[in-house]
C-alpha positions as CSV (number, residue, x, y, z in Angstrom):
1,X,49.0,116.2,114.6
2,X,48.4,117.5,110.8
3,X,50.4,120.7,111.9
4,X,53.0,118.9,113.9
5,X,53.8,117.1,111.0
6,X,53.9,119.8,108.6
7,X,56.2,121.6,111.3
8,X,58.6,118.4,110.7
9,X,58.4,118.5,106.8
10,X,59.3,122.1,106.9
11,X,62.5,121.4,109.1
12,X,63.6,118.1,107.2
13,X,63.2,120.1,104.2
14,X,65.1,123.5,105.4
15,X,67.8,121.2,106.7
16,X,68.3,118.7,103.5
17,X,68.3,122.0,101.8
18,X,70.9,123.7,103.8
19,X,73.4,120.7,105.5
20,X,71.8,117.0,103.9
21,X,68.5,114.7,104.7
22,X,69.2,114.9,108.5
23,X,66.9,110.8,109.2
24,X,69.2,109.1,106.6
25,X,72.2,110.8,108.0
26,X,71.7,109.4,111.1
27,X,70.9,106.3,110.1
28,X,74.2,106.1,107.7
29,X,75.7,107.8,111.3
30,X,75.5,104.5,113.3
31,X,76.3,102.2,110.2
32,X,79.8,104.0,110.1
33,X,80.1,103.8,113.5
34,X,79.8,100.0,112.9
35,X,82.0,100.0,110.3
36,X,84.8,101.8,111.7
37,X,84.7,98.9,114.4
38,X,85.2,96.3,111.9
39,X,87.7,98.0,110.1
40,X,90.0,98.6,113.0
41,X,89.9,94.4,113.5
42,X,91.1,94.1,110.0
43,X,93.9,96.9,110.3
44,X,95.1,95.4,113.1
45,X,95.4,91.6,111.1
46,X,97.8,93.3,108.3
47,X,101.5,93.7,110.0
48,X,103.3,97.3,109.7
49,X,106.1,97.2,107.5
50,X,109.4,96.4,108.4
51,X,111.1,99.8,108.9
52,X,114.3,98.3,108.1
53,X,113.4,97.9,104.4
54,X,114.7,99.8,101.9
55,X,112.6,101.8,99.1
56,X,114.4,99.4,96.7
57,X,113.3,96.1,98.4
58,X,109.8,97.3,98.7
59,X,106.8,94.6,99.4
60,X,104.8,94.0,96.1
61,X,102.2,95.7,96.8
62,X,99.7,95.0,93.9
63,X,99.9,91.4,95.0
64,X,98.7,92.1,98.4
65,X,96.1,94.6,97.4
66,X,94.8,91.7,94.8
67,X,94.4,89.4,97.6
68,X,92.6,92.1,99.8
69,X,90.2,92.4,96.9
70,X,89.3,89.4,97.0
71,X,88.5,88.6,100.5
72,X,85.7,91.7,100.3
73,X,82.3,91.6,100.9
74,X,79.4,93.7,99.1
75,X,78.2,96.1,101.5
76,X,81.6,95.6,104.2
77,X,83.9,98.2,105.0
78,X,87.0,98.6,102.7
79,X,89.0,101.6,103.7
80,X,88.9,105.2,104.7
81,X,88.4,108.4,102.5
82,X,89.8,111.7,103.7
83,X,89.6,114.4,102.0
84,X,91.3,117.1,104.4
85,X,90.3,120.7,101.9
86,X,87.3,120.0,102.4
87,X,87.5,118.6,106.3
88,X,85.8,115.3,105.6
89,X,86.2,111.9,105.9
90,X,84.5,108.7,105.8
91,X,84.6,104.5,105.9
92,X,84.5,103.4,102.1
93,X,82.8,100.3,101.6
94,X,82.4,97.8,99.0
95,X,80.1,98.2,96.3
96,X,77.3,100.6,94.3
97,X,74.3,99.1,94.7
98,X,72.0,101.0,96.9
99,X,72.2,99.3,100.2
100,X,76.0,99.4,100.2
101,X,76.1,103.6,99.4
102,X,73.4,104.4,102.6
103,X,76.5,103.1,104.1
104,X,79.0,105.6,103.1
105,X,80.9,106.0,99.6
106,X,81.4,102.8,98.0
107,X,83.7,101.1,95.7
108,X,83.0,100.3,92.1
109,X,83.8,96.3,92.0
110,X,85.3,96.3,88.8
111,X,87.6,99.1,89.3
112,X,91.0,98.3,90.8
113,X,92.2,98.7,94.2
114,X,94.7,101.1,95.7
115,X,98.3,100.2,94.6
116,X,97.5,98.0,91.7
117,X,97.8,100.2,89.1
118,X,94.6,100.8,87.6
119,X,91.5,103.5,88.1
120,X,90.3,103.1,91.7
121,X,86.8,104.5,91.3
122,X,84.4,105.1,94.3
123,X,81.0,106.6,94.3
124,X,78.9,108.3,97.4
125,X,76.0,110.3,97.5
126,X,75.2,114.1,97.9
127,X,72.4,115.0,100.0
128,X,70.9,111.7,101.8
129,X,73.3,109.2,103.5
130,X,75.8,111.2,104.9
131,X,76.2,113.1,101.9
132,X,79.6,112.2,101.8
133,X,80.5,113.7,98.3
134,X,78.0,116.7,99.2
135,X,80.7,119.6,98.3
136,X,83.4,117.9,96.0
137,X,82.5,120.5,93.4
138,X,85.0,122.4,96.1
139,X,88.3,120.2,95.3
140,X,90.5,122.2,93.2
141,X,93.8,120.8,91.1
142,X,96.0,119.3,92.9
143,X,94.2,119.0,96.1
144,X,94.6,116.0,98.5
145,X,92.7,112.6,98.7
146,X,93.7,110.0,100.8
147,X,92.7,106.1,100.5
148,X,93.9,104.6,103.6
149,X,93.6,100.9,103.7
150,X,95.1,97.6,105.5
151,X,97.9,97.7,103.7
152,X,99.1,101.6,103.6
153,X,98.1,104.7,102.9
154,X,98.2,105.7,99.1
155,X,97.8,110.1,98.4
156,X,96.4,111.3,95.4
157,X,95.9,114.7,94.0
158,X,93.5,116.1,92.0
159,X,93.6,116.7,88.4
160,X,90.3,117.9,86.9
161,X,86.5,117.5,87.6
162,X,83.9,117.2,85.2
163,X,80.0,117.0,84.5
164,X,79.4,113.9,82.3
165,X,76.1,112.1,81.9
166,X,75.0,108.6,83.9
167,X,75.8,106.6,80.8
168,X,79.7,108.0,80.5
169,X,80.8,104.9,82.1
170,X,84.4,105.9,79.9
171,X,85.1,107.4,83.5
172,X,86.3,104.2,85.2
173,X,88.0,102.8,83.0
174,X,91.7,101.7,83.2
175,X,94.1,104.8,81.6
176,X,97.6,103.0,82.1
177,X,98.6,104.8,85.3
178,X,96.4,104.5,88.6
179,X,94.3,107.3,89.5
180,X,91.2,107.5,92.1
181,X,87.8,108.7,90.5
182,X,84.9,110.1,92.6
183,X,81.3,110.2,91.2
184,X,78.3,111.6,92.7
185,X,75.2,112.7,91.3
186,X,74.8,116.4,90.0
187,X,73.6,119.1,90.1
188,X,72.2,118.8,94.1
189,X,69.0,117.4,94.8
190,X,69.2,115.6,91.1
191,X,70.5,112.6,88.9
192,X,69.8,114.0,85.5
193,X,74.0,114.1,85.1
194,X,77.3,113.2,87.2
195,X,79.7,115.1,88.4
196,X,83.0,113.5,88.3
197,X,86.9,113.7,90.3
198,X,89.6,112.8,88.6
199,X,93.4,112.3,90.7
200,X,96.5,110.6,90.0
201,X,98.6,108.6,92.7
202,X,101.3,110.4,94.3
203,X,102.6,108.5,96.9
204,X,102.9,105.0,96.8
205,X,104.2,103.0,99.9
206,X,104.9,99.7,101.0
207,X,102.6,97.1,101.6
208,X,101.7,95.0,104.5
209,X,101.7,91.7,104.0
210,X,99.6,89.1,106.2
């Protein structure tokens, strides 16, 4: 049994080392799957759009997406992520606390939501949980991140990364124009600092209203 299980430690570690903790990931696995469920019953309470209006007679969307806020739960899913350079993407839920993240990424709660104007800052982890933020040291400038959510779909490309420590909380704040920020811890397999995505809003579409 002693080697058996020192057989196991060996491949848990060669694999975190090499792809990401492989027991959380499947755990985080089926609480996507979950999820994705819920967030599909949620999509399918917001109407599309009415084709038939016009880019000037748009739907305000920062209203809508202030009442979708509001209706979320710690730890429930939000939106999705995709992030198609680096052939990834994931249910974002609500929340940074440490139940909500072995989820998937998670939304700061006093950041802003997509189409209201502000910083839109969501965090995920690196090598446990999915790993969903594993490689974003890959996204170069102007790379695509998409927030899809019940309301629409809002495109943002990337500016600039940086390596900050944990207390440069100066990296979610509001900057006067919206722009989606991605945190994670850095370098792998540590927290001593934070690596850090910074995009701006490209596209921003019409809401759905309930």
């Amino acid at each position: 049994m002693l080697a058996v299980t020192g057989v196991m430690l060996v491949i848990d570690a060669g694999l975190t080392l090499a792809w990401q903790e492989p027991f959380s990931a499947l755990l985080a696995a089926r609480k996507q799957s979950g999820l994705d469920g819920a967030l599909v019953r949620v999509e399918q309470s917001f109407p599309r759009p009415d084709p038939a209006v016009g880019a000037g007679e748009r739907r305000d969307v920062r209203g809508v997406a202030a009442r979708y806020r509001r209706s979320l739960l710690t730890g429930g899913a939000l939106g999705r992520i995709e992030l198609p350079t680096l052939d990834r993407k994931f249910v974002v839920v609500e929340g940074t606390d440490t139940a909500s993240l072995r989820k998937g990424p998670g939304r700061y709660p006093d950041t802003g939501m997509p189409g209201e104007g502000r910083t839109v800052a969501v965090a995920g982890h690196r090598t446990t949980y999915l790993a969903p933020f594993r490689s974003v040291d890959r996204l170069r400038r102007r790379d695509r991140i998409v927030l899809r959510v019940p309301y629409g779909q809002f495109v943002y490309r990337v500016e600039r990364t940086r390596i900050v420590d944990p207390s440069d909380t100066w990296v979610v704040d509001d900057v006067g124009y919206e722009r989606l920020v991605l945190t994670a811890c850095h370098p792998l397999y540590s927290a001593k600092q934070r690596i850090v995505v910074f995009a701006r809003l490209e596209d921003r579409p019409e809401a759905r209203s309930r």
